[in-house]
N, C-alpha and C positions, 0 to 999 in steps of 0.2 A: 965726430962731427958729421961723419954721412948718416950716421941715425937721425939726426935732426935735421939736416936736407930732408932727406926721405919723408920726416914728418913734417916739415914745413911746405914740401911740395902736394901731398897727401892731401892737407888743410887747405890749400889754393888749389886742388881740381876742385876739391869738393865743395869750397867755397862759388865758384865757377858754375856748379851745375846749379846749385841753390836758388844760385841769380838766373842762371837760363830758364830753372824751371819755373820761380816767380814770375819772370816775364810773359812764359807762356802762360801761365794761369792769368794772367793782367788782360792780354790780347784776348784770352778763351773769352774771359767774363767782359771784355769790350763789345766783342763778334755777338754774345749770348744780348747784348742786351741793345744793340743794334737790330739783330733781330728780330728781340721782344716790340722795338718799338715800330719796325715796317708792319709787322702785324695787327698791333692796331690801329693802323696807319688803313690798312685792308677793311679791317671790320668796320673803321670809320665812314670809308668810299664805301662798301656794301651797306650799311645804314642811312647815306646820303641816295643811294642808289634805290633803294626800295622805298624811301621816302620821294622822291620825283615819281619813280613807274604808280605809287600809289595816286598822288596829288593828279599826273596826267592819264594815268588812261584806266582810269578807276572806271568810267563807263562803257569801255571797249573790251575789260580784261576778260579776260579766258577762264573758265569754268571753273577750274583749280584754282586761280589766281582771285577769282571773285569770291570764293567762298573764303579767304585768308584776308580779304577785305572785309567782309562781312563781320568777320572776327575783330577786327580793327575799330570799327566803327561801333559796334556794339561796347568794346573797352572805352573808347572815348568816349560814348554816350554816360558811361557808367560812373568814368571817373569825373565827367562835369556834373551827374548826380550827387557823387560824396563832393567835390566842392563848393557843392549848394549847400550841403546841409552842415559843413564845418563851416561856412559863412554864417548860416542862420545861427546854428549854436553860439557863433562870438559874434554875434549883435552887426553883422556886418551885411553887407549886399557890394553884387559888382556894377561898375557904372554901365548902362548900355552900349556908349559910345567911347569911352577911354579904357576904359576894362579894370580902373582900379577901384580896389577895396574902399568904401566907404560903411559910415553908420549906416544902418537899416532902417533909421529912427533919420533920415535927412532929406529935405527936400530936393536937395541940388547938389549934383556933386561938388567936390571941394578942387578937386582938380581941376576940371574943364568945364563945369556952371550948367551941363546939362541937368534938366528937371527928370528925378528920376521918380519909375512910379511907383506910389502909396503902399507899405508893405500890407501884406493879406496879412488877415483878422488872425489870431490864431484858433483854433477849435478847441473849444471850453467845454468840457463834460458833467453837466452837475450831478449831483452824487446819486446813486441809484437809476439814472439815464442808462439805458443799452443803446451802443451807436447804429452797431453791426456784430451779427455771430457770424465766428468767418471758419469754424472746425461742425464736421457731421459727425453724428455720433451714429455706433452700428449697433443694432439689435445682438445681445449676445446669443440668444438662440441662433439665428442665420448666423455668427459665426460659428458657431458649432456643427452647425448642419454642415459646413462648406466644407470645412478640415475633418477627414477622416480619424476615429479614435486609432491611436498609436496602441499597439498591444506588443509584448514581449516575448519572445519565446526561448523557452529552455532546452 
């Protein structure tokens, strides 16, 4: 009979630690993802933070600071360019005044009844028409002349 105390007792530490050490791995991966979430909790306030310093004092910044604006403004410039022309592609235009998508082909918005204005013509090429040559071409002598012959040696 004390062999199987022994084992019976064996089986309940061991069952014992099992459990302690699932709970720690429970709290590890609570603590781990508490963590994960103050973090971006941080990047969030850092993103709200450089969003204000940009909106306020975009004409006062500092040399360093202006040139990372610089960079901002040229992206938003760029990417209100591609939402031009994924509007144009789908038949669409933005209202002046409400800012939503409408036809391209409409007089007034559908939204809030401002008169929006007349879409530009499109440019129609007819066949054999040159608009503009927009590449130079180089004399391949002067190239030649410029780059020296490459010679090999043994």
């Amino acid at each position: 009979m004390d062999f199987f105390n022994k084992v019976g007792n064996t089986i309940s530490s061991k069952g014992k630690d099992v459990t302690k050490k699932a709970k720690e791995i429970a709290e590890i991966a609570k603590l781990t993802g508490q963590i994960a979430e103050k973090e971006e909790s941080i990047k969030g306030t850092y993103i709200e933070l450089g969003k204000y310093v940009y909106e306020n004092q975009k004409e006062d910044a500092p040399e360093e600071v202006a040139e990372k604006f610089a960079v901002i403004d040229a992206t938003v410039e760029e990417i209100e360019r591609l939402k031009r022309e994924v509007r144009k592609l789908k038949g669409r235009q933005e209202c002046p005044d409400c800012g939503k998508e409408v036809s391209y082909t409409a007089a007034f918005c559908s939204y809030c009844g401002t008169k929006l204005p007349e879409p530009e013509p499109e440019e129609v090429v007819e066949e054999g028409e040159v608009t503009e040559v927009t590449e130079e071409t180089v004399d391949s002598e002067e190239t030649a002349e410029a780059e020296p012959a490459k010679t090999e040696e043994i």
